[in-house]
C-alpha positions as CSV (number, residue, x, y, z in Angstrom):
1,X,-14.5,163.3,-266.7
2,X,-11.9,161.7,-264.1
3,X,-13.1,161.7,-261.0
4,X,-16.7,163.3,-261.4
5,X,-20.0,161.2,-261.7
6,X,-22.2,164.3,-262.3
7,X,-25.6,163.7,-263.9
8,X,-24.8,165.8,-267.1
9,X,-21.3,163.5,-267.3
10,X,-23.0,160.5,-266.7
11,X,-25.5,161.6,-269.7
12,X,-22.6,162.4,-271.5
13,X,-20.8,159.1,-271.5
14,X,-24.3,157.5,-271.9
15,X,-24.5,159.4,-275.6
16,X,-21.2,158.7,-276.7
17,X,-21.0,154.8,-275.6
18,X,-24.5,154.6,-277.9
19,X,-23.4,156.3,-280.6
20,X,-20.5,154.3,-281.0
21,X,-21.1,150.4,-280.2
22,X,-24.1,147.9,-281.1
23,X,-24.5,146.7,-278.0
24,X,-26.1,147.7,-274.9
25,X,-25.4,150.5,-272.5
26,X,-26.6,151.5,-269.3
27,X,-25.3,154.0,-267.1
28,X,-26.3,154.8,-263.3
29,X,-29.6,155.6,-263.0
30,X,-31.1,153.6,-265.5
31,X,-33.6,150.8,-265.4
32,X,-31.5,147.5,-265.1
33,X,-28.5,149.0,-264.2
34,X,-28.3,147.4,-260.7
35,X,-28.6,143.8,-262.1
36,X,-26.1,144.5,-264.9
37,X,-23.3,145.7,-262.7
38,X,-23.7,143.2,-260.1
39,X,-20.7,140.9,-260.0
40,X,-21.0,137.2,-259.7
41,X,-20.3,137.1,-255.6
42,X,-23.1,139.4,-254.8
43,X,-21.2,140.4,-251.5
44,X,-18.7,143.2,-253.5
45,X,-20.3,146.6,-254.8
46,X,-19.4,147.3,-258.2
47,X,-19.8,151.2,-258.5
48,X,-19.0,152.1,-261.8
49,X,-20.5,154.4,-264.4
50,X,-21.8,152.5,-267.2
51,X,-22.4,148.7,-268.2
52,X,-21.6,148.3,-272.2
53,X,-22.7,144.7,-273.3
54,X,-19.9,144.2,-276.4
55,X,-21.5,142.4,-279.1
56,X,-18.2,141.7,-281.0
57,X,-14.8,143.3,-280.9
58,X,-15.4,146.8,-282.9
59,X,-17.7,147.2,-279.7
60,X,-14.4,146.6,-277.7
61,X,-12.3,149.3,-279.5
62,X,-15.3,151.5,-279.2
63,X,-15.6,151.2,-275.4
64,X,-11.8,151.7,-274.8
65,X,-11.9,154.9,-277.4
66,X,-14.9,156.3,-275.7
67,X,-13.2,155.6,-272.2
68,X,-9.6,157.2,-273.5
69,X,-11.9,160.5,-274.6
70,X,-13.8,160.4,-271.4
71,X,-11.1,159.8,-268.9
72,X,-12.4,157.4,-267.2
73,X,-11.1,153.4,-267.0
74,X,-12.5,150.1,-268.6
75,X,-13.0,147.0,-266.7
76,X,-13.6,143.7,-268.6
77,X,-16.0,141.1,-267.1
78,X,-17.6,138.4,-269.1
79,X,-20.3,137.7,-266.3
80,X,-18.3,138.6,-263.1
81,X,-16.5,136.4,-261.9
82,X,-13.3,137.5,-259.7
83,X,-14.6,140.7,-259.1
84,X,-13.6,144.0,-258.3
85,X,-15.4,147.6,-257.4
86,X,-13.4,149.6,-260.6
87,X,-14.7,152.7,-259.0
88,X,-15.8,155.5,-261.7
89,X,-15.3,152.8,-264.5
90,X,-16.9,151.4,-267.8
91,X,-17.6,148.1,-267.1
92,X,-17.3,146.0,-270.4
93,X,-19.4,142.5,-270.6
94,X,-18.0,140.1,-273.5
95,X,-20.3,137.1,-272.2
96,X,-22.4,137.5,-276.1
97,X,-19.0,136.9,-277.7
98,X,-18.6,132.9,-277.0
99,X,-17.1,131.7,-280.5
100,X,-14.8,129.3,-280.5
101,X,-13.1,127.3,-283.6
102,X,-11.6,124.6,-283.2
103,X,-8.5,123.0,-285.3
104,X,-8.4,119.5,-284.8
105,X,-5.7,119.2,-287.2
106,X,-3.2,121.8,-285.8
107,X,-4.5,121.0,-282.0
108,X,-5.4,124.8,-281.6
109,X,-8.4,126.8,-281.2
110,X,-9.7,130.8,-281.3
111,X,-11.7,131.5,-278.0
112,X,-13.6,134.8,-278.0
113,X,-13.4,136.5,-274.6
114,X,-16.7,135.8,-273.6
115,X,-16.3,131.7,-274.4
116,X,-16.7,130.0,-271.3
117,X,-14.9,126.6,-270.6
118,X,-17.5,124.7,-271.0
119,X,-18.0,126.1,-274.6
120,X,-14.0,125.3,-275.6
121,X,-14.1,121.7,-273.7
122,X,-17.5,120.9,-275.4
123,X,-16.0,121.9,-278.5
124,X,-12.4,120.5,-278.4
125,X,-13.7,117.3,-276.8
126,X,-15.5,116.2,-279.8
127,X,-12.1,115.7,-281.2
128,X,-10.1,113.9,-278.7
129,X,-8.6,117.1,-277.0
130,X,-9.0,119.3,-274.3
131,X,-8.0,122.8,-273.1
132,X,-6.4,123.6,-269.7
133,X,-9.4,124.4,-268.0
134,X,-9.9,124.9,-264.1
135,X,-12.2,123.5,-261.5
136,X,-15.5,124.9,-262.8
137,X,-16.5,125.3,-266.8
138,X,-18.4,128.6,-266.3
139,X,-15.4,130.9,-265.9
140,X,-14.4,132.8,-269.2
141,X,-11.6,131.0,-270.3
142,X,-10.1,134.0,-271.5
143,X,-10.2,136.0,-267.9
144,X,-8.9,132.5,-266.7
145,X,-5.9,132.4,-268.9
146,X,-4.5,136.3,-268.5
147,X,-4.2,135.5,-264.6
148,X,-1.9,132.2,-265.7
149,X,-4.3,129.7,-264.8
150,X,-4.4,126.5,-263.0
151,X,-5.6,123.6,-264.2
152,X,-6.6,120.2,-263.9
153,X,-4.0,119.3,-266.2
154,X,-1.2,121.4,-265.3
155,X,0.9,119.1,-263.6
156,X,1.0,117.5,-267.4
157,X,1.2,121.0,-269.5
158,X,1.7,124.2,-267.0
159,X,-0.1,126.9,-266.8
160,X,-3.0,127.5,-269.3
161,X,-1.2,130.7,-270.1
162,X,1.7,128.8,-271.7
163,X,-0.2,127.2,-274.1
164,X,-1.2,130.8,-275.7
165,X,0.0,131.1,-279.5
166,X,-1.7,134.8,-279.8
167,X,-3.6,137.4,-278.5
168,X,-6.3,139.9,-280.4
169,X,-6.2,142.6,-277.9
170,X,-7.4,146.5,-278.3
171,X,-4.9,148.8,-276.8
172,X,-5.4,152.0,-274.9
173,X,-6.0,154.0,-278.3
174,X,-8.8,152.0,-279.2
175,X,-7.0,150.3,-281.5
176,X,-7.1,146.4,-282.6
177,X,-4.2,144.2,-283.2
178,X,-3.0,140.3,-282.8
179,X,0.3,140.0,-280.4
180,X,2.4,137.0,-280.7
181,X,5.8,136.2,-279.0
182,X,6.9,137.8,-282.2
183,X,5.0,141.0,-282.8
184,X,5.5,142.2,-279.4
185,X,7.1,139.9,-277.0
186,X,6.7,142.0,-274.1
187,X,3.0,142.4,-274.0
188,X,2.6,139.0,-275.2
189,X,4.4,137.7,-271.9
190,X,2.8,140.3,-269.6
191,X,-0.4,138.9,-271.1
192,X,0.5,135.0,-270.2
193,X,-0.1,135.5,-266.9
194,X,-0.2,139.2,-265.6
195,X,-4.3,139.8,-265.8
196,X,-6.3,142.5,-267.3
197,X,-4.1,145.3,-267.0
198,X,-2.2,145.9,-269.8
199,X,-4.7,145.7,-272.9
200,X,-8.3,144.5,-274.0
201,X,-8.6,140.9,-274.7
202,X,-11.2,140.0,-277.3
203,X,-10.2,136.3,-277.8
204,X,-7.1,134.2,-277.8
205,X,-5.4,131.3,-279.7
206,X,-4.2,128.3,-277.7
207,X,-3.1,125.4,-278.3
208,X,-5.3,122.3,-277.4
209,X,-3.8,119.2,-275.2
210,X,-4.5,115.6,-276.4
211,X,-7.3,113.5,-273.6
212,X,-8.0,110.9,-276.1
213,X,-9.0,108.8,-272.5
214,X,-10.3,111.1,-269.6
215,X,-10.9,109.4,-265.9
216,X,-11.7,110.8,-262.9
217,X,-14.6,111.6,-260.1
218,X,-14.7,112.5,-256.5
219,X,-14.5,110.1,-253.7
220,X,-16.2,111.5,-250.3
221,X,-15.9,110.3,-246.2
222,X,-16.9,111.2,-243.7
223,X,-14.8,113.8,-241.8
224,X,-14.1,111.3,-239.0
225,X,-11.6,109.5,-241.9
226,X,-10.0,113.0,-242.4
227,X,-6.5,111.9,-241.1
228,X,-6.7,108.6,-243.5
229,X,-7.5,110.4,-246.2
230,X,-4.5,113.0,-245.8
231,X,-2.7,110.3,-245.7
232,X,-2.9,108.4,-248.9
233,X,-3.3,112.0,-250.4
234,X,0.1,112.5,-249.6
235,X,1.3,109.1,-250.5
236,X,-0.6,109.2,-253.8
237,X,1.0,113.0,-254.7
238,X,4.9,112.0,-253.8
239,X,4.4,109.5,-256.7
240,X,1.9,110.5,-258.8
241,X,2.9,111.2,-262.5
242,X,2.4,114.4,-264.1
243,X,-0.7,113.0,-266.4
244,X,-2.6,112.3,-262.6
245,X,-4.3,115.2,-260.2
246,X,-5.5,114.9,-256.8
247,X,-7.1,117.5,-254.5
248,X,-7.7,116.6,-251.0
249,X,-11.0,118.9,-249.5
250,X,-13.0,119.3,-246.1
251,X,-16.2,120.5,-246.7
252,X,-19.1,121.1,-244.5
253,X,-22.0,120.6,-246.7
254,X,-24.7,122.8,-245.6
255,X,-28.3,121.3,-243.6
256,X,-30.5,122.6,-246.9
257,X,-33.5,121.0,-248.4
258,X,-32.3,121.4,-251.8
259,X,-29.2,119.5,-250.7
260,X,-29.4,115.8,-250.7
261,X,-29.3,113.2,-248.6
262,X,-27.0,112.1,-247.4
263,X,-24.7,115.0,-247.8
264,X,-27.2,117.1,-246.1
265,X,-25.3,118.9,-242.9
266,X,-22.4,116.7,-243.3
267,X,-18.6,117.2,-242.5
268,X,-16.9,114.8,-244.9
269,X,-13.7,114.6,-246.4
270,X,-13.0,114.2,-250.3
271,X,-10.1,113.1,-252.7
272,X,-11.2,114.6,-256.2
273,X,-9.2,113.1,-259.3
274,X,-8.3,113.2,-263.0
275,X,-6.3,111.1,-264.9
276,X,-5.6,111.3,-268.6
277,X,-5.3,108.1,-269.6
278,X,-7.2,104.5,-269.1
279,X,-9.5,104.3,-265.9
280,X,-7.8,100.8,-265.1
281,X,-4.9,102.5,-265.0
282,X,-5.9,105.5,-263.1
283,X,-7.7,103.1,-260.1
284,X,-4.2,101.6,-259.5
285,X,-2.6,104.8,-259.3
286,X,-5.1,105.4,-256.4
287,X,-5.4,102.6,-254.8
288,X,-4.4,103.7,-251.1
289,X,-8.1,105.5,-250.9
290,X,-9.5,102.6,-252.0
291,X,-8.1,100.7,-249.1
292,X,-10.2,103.2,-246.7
293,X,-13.5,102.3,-245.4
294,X,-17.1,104.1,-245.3
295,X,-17.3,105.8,-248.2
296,X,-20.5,107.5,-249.0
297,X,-19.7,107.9,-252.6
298,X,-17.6,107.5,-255.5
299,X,-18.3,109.0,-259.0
300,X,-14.6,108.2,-260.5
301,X,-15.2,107.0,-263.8
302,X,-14.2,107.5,-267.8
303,X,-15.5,110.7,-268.4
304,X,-15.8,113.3,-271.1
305,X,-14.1,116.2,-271.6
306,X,-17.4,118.5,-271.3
307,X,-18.0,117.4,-268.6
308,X,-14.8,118.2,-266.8
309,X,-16.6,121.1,-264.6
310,X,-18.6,118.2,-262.7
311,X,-15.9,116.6,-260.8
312,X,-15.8,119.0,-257.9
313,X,-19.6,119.7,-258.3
314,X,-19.1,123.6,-257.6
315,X,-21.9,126.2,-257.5
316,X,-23.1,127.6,-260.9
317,X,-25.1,130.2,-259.3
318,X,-23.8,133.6,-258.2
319,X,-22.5,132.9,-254.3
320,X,-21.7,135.6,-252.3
321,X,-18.0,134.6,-250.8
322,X,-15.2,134.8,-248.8
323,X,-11.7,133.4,-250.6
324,X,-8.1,132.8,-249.4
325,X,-5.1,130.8,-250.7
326,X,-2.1,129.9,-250.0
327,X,0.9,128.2,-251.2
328,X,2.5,125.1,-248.9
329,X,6.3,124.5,-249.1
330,X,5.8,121.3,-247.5
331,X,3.3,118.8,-246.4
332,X,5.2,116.3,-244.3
333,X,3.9,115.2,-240.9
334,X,4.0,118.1,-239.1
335,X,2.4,120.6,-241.7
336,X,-0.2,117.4,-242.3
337,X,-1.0,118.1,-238.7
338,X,-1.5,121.4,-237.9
339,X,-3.6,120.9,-241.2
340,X,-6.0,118.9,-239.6
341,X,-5.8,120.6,-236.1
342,X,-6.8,123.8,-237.5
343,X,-9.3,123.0,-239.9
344,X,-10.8,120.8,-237.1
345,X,-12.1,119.3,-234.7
346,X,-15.2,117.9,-237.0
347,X,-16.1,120.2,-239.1
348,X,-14.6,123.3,-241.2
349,X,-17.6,125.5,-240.6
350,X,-18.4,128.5,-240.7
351,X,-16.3,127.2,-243.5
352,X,-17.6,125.6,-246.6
353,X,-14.4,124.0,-247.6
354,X,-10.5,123.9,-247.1
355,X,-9.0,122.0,-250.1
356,X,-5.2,121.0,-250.8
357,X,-4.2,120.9,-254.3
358,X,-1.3,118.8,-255.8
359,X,0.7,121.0,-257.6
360,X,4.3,120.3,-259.5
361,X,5.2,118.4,-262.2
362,X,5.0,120.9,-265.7
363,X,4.3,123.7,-263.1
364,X,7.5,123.4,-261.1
365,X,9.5,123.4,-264.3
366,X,10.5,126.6,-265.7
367,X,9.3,126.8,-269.3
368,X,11.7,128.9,-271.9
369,X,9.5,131.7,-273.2
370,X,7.4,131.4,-270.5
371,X,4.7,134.2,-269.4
372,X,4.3,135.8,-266.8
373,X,3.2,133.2,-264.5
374,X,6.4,131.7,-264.4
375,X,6.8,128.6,-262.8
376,X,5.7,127.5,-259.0
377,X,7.9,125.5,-256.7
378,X,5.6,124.8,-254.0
379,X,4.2,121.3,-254.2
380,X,0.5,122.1,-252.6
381,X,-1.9,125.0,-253.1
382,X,-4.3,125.5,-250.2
383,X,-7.6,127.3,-250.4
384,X,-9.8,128.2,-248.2
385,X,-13.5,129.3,-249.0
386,X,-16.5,130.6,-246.8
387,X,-20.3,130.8,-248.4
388,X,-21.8,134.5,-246.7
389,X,-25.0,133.5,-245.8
390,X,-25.3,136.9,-243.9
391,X,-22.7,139.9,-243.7
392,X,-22.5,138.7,-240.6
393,X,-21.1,135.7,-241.2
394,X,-17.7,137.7,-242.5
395,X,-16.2,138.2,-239.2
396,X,-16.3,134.6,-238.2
397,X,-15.1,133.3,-242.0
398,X,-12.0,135.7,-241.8
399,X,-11.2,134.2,-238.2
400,X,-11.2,131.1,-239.0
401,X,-9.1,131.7,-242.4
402,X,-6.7,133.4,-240.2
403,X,-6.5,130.6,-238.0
404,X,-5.4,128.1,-240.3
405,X,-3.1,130.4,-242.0
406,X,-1.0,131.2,-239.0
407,X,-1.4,127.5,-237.9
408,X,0.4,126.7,-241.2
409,X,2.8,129.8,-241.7
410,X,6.1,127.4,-241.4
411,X,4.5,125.8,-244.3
412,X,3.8,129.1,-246.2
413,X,6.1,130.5,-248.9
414,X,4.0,134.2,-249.1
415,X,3.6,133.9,-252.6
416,X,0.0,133.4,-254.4
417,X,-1.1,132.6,-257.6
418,X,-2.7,135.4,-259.7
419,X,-5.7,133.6,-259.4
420,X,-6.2,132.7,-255.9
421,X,-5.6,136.7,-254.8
422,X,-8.3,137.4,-252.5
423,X,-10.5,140.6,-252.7
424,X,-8.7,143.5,-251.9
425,X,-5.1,141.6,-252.3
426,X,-2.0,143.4,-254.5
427,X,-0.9,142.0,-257.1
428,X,2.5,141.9,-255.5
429,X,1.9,138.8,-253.3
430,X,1.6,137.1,-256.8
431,X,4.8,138.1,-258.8
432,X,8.0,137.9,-257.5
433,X,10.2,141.4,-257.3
434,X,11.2,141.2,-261.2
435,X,9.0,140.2,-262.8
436,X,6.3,142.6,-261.1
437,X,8.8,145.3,-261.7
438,X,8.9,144.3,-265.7
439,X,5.1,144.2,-265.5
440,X,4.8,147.4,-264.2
441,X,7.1,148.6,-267.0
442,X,4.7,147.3,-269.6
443,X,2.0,148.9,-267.8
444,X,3.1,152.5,-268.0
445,X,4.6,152.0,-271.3
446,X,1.6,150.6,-272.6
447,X,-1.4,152.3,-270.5
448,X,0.1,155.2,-269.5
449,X,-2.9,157.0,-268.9
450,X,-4.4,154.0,-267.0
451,X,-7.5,153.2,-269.3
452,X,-7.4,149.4,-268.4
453,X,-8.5,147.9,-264.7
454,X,-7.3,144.9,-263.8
455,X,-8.9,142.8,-260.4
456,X,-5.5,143.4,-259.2
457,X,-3.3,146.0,-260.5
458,X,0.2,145.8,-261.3
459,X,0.2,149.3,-259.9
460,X,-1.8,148.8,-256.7
């Protein structure tokens, strides 16, 4: 069927996806389809074939059979996050397969793909530990974990891809297995850290990270305090130990009624924070933002585990978006300045935020075994994100983007991390020329026939 999207080969595919999973399947034309397809950032077109909601992981095999059979791909999307438009594909939902068990005793746990964070730090924070989950806790933390993964706790721990102990994939055959850094190292480390591209994921071991004492919050300015904010960011960073985080953001907040006062329309200025350890200890560490006046608010407190995902308060509604990132070799006075030059005067807008993420510790380390991630040497992570309130807000968004970029390009290494590849960028900005050249082996050895999509292919 490669390549054609006839009616009698769309009915085709229809039949033989029913016939062989539990689950639900649409393909074009039918009622609900729209909605089902649709990826969380409503701005990207998703035009594949079918939609196959997996209820467990026969369902999985099933799909990548039928797909094999068919000629056609399989994309894997718990609810749609980082999307892509997998032209001509099967797009496979695992968001109703959201075990997880946890071992409290050998500090692991078994995440089904469609698990979100929120489901593994609910459940691993009941006993004093905590996966290495991101900013928000409704991303899969499977889909998180195959692009490498950067977390709050990183700095302590690496990337959430290094704290894999197996894999339960389906490969290009259909088949079912469990890869370990034993049974097959080389998938096993294109997996840690490579994406979607190599085989099906239907859950994951990892190991779980002990936060017997959680602190952290978000402390907000005003933008006018920008410069004295970037300021003890820096000085709080070049000291910090690996157990602390700190993200410095500029945010425009937009002038909605739903958004409150008095944030409503306001520039401002944040330092967001965890700490894993005691909150007396943690309020000394940061101490130099403490020492700035006007603040509007501060939420830093002990907090629990689950509730991780509220620190940065990001939207849990589908947003349609404009993403780019890049990694900063330096953040001394100079690249501090053209920071704030560009992403001023005032205001970020038609930004909604430009945030500077402390990276290093664990993450600068190169760990033996590692995945495919690897390790990162640049100390910052900057990201920059416009909200689409209109299409015609897209040309402004990527100006501005551009503007800071180049403003900051002595500061720029090139590199990105899986992760933080916009729409439409290759998978070779995130990998450098070995390691995407191993992956690429893996690829063709183990998908020759190219049944797997990934957001950003190791072949693109």
């Amino acid at each position: 069927m490669s390549g054609t999207t006839g009616l009698d080969d769309l009915t085709s595919l229809g039949h033989d996806l029913r016939r062989s999973v539990r689950g639900r399947v649409l393909v074009r034309g039918d009622e609900g389809f729209d909605v089902a397809r649709a990826p969380w950032d409503p701005a990207v077109e998703q035009n594949v074939l079918a939609v196959v909601d997996a209820e467990d992981a026969a369902d999985a095999a099933a799909v990548a059979a039928v797909a094999r059979l068919a000629g056609v791909g399989v994309a894997t999307q718990p609810y749609g996050h980082a999307p892509s438009r997998f032209e001509g594909a099967i797009l496979l939902r695992t968001g109703r397969m959201r075990g997880v068990r946890v071992d409290a005793e050998l500090r692991s746990a078994r995440v089904e793909a469609g698990a979100t964070w929120g489901d593994v730090l609910s459940a691993a924070g009941e006993h004093g530990l905590t996966g290495l989950a991101g900013s928000t806790a409704v991303v899969s933390a499977t889909g998180f974990t195959l692009g490498g993964g950067l977390s709050w706790f990183s700095r302590a721990y690496g990337f959430a891809a290094d704290s894999v102990r197996a894999f339960e994939v389906v490969d290009s055959h259909g088949d079912r297995g469990r890869v370990t850094a034993a049974s097959d190292p080389d998938l096993f480390w294109a997996l840690r850290g490579g994406g979607g591209d190599f085989a099906l994921v239907t859950a994951m071991e990892i190991d779980l990270h002990p936060a017997p004492s959680l602190y952290g919050g978000r402390l907000l300015w005003p933008a006018a305090r920008a410069q004295e904010v970037l300021t003890a960011f820096r000085s709080v960073t070049a000291k910090a130990p690996d157990e602390l985080s700190v993200w410095f953001q500029l945010l425009q907040f937009p002038p909605l009624p739903d958004v409150p006062e008095p944030l409503r329309g306001l520039s401002a200025v944040t330092a967001d924070v965890t700490f894993l350890g005691q909150p007396e200890e943690g309020r000394a560490l940061l101490r130099e933002f403490d020492a700035i006046p006007g603040a509007i608010l501060d939420t830093r407190d002990r907090i629990e585990v689950a509730h991780l995902g509220g620190v940065c308060a990001e939207p849990t509604e589908p947003t349609p978006s404009l993403f780019r990132g890049e990694l900063l070799t330096a953040l001394d006075d100079a690249a501090a300045a053209a920071l704030l030059a560009s992403s001023g005067p005032g205001t970020v807008a038609p930004l909604a935020c430009v945030q500077v993420r402390h990276l290093g510790g664990a993450l600068a380390r190169p760990t033996e075994n590692g995945g495919a991630c690897g390790h990162i040497e640049e100390p910052y992570l900057l990201g920059m994100l416009g909200v689409l309130a209109t299409p015609e807000a897209a040309g402004p968004i990527r100006d501005r983007q551009a503007s800071i970029a180049r403003a900051l390009t002595p500061y720029t290494s090139g590199r990105k991390p899986f992760t933080f590849l916009a729409h439409g960028e290759s998978a070779a900005a995130a990998f450098p020329g070995d390691v995407l050249a191993r992956l690429r082996d893996v690829k063709r050895d183990r998908d020759p026939r190219g049944v797997f999509r990934s957001n950003h292919p190791v072949l693109g």
